[in-house]
C-alpha positions in Angstrom: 0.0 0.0 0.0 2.8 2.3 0.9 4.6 1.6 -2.8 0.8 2.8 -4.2 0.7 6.5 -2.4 3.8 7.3 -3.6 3.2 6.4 -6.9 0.2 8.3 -6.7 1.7 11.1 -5.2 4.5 11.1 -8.2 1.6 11.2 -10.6 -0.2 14.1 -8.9 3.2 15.7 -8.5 4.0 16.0 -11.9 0.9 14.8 -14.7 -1.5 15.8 -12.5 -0.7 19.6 -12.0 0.1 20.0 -15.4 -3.4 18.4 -16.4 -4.6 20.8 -13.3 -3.0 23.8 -14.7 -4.4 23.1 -18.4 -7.8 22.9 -17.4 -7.6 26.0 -15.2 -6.0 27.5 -18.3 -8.6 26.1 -20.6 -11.5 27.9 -18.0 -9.9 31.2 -18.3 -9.8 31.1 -22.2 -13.2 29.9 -22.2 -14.9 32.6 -19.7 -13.1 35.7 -21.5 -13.5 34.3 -24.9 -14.8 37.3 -27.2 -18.4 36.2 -27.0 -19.2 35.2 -23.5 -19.9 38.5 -22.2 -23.1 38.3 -24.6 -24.0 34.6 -23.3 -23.0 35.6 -20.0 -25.5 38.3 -19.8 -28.0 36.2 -21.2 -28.3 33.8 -18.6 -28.1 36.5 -15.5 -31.3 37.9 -16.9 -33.0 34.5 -16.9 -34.6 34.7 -13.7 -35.7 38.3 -14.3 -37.6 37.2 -17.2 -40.9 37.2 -16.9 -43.2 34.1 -19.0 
């Protein structure tokens, strides 16, 4: 079991902040993309919008 966590922890060391830091990268590229402050505002207004 010990041989297991520190394989792990290798992994998460090294593979798994870079896959961390790529998707947190990937997030920021996707929020201030050029056309997400149109969808953006789009769905605050949702519960203001009356059926």
């Amino acid at each position: 079991m010990n041989a297991d966590y520190h394989a792990l922890r290798a992994f998460a060391d090294s593979w798994g902040l870079l896959a961390m830091t790529l998707f947190f990268i990937a997030v920021l590229v996707f929020v201030f993309r050029p056309g997400a402050r149109r969808a953006a505002d789009e769905a605050a207004s949702i519960p203001l919008k009356e059926d």
